[in-house]
N, C-alpha and C positions, 0 to 999 in steps of 0.2 A: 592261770588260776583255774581250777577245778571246783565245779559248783554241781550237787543235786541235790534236788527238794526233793523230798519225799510230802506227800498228799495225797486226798481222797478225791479233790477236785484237778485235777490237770490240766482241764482244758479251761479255766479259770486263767490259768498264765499263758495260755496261748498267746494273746495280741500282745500284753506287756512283753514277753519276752521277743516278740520281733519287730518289735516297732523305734523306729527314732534311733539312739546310742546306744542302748540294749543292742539291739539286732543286730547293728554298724559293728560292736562290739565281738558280738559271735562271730560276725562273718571276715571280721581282721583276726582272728583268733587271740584276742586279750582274755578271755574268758570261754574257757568250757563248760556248756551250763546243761544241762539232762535234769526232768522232771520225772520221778515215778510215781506210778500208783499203789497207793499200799496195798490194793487189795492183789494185786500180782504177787503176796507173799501170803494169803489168807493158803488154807487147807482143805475149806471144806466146798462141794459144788455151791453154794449162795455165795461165795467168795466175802466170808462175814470177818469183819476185824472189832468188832464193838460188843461186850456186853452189858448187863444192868450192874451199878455198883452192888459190892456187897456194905451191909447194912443198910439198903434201902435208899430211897432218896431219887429224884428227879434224873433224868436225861439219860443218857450211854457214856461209858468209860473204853476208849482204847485196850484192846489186850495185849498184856508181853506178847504173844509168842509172836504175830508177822510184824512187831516191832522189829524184836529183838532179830530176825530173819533178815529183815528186807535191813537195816543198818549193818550188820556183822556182814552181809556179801555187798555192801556197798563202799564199807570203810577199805580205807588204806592207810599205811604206815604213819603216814602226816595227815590222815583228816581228824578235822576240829569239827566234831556234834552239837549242835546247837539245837534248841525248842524253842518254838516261840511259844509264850505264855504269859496271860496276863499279870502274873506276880513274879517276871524274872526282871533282870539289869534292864533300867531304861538305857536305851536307846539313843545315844550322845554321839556327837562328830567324832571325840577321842576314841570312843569304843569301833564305831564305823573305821576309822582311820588303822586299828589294830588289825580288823579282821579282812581287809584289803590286804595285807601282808600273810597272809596263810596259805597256802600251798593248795590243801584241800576243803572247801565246808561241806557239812552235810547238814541238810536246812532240814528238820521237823517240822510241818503243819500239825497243832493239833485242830479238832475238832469234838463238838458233842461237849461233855464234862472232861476232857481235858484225856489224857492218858494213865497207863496207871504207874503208880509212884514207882514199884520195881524198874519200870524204865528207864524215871526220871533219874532216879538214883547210880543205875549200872551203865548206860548207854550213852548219857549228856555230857560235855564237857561243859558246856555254858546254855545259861536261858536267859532269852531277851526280852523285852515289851518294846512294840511300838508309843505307847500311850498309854493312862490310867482310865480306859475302859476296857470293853469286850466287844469282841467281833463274835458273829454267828462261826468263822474257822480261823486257823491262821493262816491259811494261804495268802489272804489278801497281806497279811503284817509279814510274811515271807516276800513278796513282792514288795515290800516299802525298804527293808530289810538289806535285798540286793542290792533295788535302785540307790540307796546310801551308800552303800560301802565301795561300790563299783565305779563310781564319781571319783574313788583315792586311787584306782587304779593307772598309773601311767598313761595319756595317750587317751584315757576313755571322754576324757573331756575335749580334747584338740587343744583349747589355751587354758594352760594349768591354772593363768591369773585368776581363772572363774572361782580356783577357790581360798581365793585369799582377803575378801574384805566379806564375803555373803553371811547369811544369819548366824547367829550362834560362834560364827567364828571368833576367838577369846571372849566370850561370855556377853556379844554384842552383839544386836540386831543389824540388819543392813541398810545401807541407807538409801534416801530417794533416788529414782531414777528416771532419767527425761530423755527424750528423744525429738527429731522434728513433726511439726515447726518449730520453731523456737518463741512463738507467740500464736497460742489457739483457743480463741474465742475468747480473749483478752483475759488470757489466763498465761503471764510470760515466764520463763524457766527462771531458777537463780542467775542474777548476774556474772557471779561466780565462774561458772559452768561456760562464759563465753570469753573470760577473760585469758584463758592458753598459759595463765600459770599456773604450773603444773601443784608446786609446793599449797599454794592457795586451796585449790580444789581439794587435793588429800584434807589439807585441815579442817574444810567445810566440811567434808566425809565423815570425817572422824566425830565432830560435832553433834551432825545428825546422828549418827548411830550412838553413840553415848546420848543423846536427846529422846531419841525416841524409844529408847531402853530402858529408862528413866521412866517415860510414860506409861509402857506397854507391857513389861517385864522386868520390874525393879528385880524378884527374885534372882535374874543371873548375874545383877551387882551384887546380891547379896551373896550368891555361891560364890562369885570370887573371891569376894573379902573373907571369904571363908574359908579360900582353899592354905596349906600351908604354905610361910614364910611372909604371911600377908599381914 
């Protein structure tokens, strides 16, 4: 899989991208991953890609042109353009799980007030949100972005079971988890958990995560019942 971010800050992803299953990841080659600079596409000597919107108004807007520049010599036949933007597709396992399957992305950072819509419109295939705030750029929500979607990649995990009972997985939080001792500071684990049946244990599992879904995030029972055929 073929990955470049395009951003203002680059050295911003430096230690995410080499650190831990990221890096492990690079350097088994599961992932080709390249960050550019945008302004390696600017024209003029201040190397400037930002001006003030027109009709006024607060902060700096991205300009088409080292947009439009640095994406058009970056795309290939199969790449998928993506923005990250605080008013694009939240950010869901399913969508993660889709974009694991692509050949090539090309990840936009915006910054400032955002980019300008000519962009938005001619050059994106998809826009994402990490969440229903805002970050100072997206760089950071480009790094959340990978680390998700790169988890679905084959191998990038070592034991794929990791992702079969965790958060969110069918519209279900995950459930507790213990390690040893098995009694510390007379605070003892579920009985459950030492009993080696196996059938038991899943059904306790399955409990807690419908339990504390119920508690903590009734909404993703409610998106179920929501979804079609339900």
């Amino acid at each position: 899989m073929k990955v470049d971010v395009l951003t203002l800050f680059p050295q911003m992803l430096d230690g995410f991208l080499s650190e831990s299953m990221m890096g492990r990841a690079q350097r088994n080659g599961l992932i080709d991953l390249k960050v550019h600079n945008l302004r390696d596409w600017s024209t003029d000597k201040h190397n400037t890609v930002d001006d003030r919107p027109f009709g006024g108004g607060a902060g700096m807007v991205l300009m088409p042109k080292p947009l439009f520049a640095a994406i058009e010599d970056l795309q290939s036949e199969n790449a998928h353009r993506i923005y990250m933007a605080p008013d694009g597709e939240p950010l869901t396992p399913t969508l993660a799980e889709d974009l694991s399957q692509k050949e090539h992305l090309i990840i936009l950072s915006g910054h400032y007030e955002g980019i300008d819509e000519r962009a938005r419109q001619n050059l994106i295939d998809q826009e994402v949100s990490i969440g229903d705030y805002v970050l100072t750029n997206g760089t950071l929500a480009a790094a959340v972005l990978i680390d998700c979607f790169c988890r679905f990649l084959p191998g990038f995990l070592g034991e794929e079971k990791s992702l079969t009972n965790e958060s969110f997985q069918d519209n279900l939080l995950d459930f507790p988890q213990f390690t040893r001792p098995a009694d510390f500071r007379n605070m003892p684990i579920p009985e459950v958990l030492l009993s080696g049946n196996h059938a038991e244990i899943e059904a306790w599992r399955q409990q807690q995560r419908e339990e504390r879904t119920r508690e903590r995030r009734p909404d993703l029972l409610k998106d179920s019942q929501d979804e079609p055929g339900n």
